[in-house]
C-alpha positions as CSV (number, residue, x, y, z in Angstrom):
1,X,0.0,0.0,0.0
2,X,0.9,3.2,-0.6
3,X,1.8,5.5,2.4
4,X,4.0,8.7,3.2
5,X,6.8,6.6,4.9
6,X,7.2,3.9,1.6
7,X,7.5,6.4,-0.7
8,X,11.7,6.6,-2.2
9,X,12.8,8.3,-5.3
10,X,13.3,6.3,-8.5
11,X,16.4,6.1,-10.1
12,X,17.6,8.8,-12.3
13,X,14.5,11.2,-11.3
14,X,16.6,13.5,-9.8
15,X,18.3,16.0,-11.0
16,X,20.7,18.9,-10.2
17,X,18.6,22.0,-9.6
18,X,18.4,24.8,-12.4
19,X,20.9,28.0,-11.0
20,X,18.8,31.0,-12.1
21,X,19.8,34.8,-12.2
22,X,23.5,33.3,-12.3
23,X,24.6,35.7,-15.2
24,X,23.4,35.3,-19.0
25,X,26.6,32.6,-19.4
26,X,24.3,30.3,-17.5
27,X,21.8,30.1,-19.5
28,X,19.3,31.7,-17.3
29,X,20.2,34.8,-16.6
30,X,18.7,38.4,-17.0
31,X,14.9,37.5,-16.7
32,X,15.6,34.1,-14.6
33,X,13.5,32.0,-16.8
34,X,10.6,33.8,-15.6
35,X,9.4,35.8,-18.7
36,X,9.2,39.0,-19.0
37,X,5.8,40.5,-16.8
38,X,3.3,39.5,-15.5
39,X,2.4,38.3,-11.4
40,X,4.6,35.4,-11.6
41,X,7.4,37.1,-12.9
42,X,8.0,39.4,-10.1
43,X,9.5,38.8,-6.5
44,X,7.5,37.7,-3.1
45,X,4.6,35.6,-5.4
46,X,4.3,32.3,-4.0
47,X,4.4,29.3,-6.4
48,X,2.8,26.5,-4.1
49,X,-0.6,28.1,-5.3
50,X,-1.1,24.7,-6.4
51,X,-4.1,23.2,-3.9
52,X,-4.7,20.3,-5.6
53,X,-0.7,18.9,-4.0
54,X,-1.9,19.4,-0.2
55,X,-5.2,17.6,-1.2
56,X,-3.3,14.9,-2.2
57,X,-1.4,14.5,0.8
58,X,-3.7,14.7,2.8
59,X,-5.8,11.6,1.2
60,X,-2.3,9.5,1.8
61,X,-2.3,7.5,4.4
62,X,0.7,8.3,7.0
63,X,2.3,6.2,9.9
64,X,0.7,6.2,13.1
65,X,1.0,5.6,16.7
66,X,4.5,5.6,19.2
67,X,7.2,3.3,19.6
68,X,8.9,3.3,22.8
69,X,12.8,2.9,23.3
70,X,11.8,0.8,26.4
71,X,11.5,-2.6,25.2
72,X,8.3,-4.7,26.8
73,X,9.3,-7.6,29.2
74,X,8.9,-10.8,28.1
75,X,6.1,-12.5,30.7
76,X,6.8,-16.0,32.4
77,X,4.5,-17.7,35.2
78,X,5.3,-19.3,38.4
79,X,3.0,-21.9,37.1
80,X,6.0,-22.2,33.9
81,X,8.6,-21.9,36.2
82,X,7.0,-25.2,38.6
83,X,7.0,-26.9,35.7
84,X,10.1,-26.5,34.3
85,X,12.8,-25.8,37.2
86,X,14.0,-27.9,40.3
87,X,14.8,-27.1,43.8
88,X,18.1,-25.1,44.2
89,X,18.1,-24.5,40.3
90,X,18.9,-20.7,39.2
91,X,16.7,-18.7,37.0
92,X,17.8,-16.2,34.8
93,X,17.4,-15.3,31.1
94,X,20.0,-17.8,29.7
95,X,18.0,-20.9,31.5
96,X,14.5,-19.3,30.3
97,X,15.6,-19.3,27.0
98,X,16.8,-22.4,27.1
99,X,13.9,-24.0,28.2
100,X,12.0,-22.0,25.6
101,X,10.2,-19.8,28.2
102,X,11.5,-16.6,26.4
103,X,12.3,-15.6,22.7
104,X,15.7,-13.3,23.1
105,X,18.0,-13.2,26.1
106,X,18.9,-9.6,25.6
107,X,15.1,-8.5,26.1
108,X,14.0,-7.5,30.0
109,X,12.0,-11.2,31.9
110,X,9.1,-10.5,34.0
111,X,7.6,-13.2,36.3
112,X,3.7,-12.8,36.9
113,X,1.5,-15.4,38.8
114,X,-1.1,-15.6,41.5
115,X,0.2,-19.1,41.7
116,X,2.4,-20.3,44.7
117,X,5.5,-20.8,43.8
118,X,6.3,-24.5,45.2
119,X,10.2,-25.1,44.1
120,X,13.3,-23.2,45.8
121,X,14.8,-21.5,43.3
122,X,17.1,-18.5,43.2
123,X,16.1,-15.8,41.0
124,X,19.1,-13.8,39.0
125,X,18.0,-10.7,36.4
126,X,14.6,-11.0,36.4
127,X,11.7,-8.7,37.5
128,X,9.5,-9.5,39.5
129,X,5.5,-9.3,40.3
130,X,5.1,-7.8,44.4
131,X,3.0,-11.5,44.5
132,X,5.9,-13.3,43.8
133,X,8.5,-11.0,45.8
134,X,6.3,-11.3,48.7
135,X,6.4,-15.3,48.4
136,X,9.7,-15.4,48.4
137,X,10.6,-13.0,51.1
């Protein structure tokens, strides 16, 4: 679809912009390829008189919303974390992932659950719910 942020110039389509009132050797000197009278010929006349362009834009779709630079914490339960650890085993992102309870190591692990938390485990990099920091204080 076409949108705003999609949009890239094709190749060859641009060119080097036309120097005007740069002395007659130019080319386009003298009357600066602007005729000789008339409105448009003289200075402090707008040429974006065209309306028909900001209609245009305006029908085009642009990109919307926010993206934050704070990534989103990857969720895992307690009821995950009963399942898949033992007593006295460590949990921290390199054993989630390993397990398969996260997708990337680099991105921030929360642990949510109203669940109890029935194995002893110590918990290294991770956030935490208050449910599950109250359990295991």
């Amino acid at each position: 679809m076409l949108s705003l942020n999609t949009i890239t110039k094709t190749k060859g389509s641009s060119q080097k912009i036309k120097r005007v009132g740069r002395g007659n050797a130019s080319g386009h000197g003298t009357y600066s390829t602007r005729g000789l009278k008339g409105q448009k010929s003289r200075s402090g006349v707008s040429g974006l008189k065209r309306l028909g362009m900001r209609k245009q834009l305006l029908a085009i779709p642009k990109l919307r919303g926010f993206r934050s630079l704070n990534p989103k914490n990857q969720v895992v339960s307690v009821k995950a974390i009963n399942r898949y650890f033992k007593d006295n085993e460590t949990v921290n992102p390199a054993a989630l992932f390993a397990k398969k309870l996260i997708a990337r190591v680099d991105l921030p692990v929360k642990i949510l659950g109203k669940e109890k938390l029935s194995v002893k485990v110590k918990l290294e990099g991770v956030k935490m719910s208050e449910g599950v920091t109250a359990q295991i204080k």
